[in-house]
N, C-alpha and C positions, 0 to 999 in steps of 0.2 A: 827586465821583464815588464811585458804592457801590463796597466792596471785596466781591473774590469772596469766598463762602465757601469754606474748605477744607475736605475728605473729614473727616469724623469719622473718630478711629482705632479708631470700633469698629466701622465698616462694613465694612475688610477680613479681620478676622479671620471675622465673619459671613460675609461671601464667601467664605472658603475652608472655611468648615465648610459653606457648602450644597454648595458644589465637590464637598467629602469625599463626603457625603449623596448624592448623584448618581450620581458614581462606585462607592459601595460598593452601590449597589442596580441598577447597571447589569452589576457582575461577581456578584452573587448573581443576578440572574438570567440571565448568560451559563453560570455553573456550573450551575443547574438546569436548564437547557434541554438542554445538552451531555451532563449525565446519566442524563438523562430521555432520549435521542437514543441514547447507546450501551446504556440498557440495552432496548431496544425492539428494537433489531437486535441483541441475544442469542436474542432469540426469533422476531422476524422478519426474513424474509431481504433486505437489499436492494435493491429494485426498480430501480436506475439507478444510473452515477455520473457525476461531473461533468465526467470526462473521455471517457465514451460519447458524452454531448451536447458535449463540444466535438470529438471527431471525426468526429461527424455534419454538426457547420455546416464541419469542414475540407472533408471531402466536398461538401459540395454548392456552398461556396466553388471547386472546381475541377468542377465539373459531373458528378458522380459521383452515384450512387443511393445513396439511406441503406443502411448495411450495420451491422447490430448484431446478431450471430450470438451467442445465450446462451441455455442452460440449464441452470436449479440442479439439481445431485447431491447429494442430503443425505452425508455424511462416511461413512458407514459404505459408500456403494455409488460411494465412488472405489477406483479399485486403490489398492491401497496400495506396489505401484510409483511411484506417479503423487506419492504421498504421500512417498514415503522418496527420490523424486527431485528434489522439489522443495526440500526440509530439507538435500537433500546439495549443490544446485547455490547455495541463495542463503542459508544461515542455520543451518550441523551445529551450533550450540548454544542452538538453537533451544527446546528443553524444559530449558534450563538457566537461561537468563538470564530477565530481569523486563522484554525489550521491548530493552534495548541491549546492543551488544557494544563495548564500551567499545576493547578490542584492535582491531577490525575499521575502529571509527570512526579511531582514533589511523593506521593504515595508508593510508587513504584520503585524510587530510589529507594527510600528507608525502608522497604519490604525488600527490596533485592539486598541490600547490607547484610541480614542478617539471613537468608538464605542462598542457597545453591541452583535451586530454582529460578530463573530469570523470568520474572512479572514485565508486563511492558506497560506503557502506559499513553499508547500512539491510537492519536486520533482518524476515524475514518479518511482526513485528507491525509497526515502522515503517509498511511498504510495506501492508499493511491499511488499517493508519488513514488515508493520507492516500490510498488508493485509492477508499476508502468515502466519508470526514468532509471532503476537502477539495479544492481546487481544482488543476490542474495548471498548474504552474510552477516557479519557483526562487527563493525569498527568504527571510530571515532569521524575518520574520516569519510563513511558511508555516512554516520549521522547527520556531517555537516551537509553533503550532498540532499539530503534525507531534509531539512529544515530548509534547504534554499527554493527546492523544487517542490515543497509542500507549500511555499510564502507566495510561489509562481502560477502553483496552479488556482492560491486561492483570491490571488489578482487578477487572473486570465479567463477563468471559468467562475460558472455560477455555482452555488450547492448542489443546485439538479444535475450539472455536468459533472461533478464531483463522484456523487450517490450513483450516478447510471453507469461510468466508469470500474466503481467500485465493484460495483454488482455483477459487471460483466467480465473481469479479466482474476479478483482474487479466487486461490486454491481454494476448492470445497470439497476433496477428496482426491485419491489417487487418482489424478490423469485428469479430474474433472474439474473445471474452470467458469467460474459464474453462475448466476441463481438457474438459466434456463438448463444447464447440463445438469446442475444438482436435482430438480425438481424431475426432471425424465430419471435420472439414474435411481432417485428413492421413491419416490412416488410414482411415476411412470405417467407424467401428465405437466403441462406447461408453467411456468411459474407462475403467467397470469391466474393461473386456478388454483394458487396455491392458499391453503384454510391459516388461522392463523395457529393453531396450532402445530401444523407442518412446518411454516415459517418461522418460527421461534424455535424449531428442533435442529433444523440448517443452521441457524446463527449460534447454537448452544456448541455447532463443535467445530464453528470459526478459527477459535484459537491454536488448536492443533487435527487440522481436516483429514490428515491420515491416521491417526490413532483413533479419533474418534469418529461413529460413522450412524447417521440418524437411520439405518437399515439395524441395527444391532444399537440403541441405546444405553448406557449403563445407568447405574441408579445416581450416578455424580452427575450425568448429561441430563437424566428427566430434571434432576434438580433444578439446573442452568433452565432450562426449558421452561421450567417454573417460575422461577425469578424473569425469565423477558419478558414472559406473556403477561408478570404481573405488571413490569416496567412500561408494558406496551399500555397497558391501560391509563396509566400514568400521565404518558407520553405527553397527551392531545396532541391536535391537529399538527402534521408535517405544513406548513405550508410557504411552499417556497415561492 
């Protein structure tokens, strides 16, 4: 009876060098594509994101009309109420830090420990990047995605690119996307004209835009309201 032959021991170190080879040309080009990606949306404005088209198919999963209420304000023609409300409700070191707030993250942990409630504790670039670059959901490996393309955009872009970004593509109610659709759909007037106590009622219901809604405030929301406008005083000068 033939005996089998056995693997040569030079066939697996060749296998793990082509492994290598594969690998290093598949993250060379994940890194240029992804660069090539944020720095094109330094200069042009986002046309979509991933989470508009997934609350399109929710809608229309529960028989409801597409609803995606949005239009860009370049940075210079938001109030800057709108601006110095949004810095005070979800990010006051915001033109300080490089995308994390190390403090904020550590708070959020040991508050999410001992509740059920999931606290977050992501900075306005955070909340950019994965607003823009990435998919909506919750996992380890969205986080890491979540901190590469937050370190990206805050190499690539300035803070005002950042802020004006911000401003224009996250949720601020059912269907409705950025400060200028919010300010038409509750006020019924531009976000340039927005007072600041409008603009600290928009960022009061940031954190969850479809539950809460500055048309119908609750007495938890004036609260929040309270607390930016104070923060806003606080603030001083944005200047980037």
């Amino acid at each position: 009876m033939a005996k089998r032959k056995s693997a040569s021991p030079k066939s697996k170190p060749a296998l793990f060098k082509k492994i290598i080879s594969i690998a290093s040309r598949v993250f060379l080009w994940f890194l240029m594509v992804t660069v090539l990606w944020v720095l094109v949306y330094r200069f042009v404005n986002p046309p979509i994101t991933l989470l508009m088209i997934q609350r399109n198919i929710e809608r229309s999963g529960d028989d409801k009309p597409s609803k995606m209420e949005k239009k860009w304000v370049d940075f210079d023609n938001i109030s800057n109420n709108m601006k110095r409300a949004a810095v005070s409700a979800e990010d006051q070191l915001f033109l300080k830090h490089i995308g994390f707030d190390v403090k904020a993250i550590e708070k959020a942990f040991e508050a999410n420990k001992n509740s059920k409630k999931i606290k977050g504790g992501s900075t306005i670039s955070q909340q950019t990047a994965k607003n823009v670059f990435l998919w909506p959901g919750r996992s380890y490996i969205r986080k890491g995605f979540e901190a590469y393309f937050t370190l990206l955009i805050e190499i690539l872009w300035s803070k005002e690119r950042i802020l004006e970004v911000y401003l224009n593509v996250i949720e601020m109610g059912d269907g409705v996307y950025g400060a200028e659709a919010a300010a038409q759909e509750y006020f019924g007037k531009s976000c340039t004209k927005l007072t600041r106590s409008q603009a600290a009622l928009i960022a009061a219901c940031f954190p969850n835009p479809r539950k809460w809604s500055p048309k119908k405030p609750t007495r938890y929301i004036k609260h929040r309201q309270y607390l930016i406008m104070r923060n806003m005083r606080r603030l001083g000068p944005l200047d980037f």
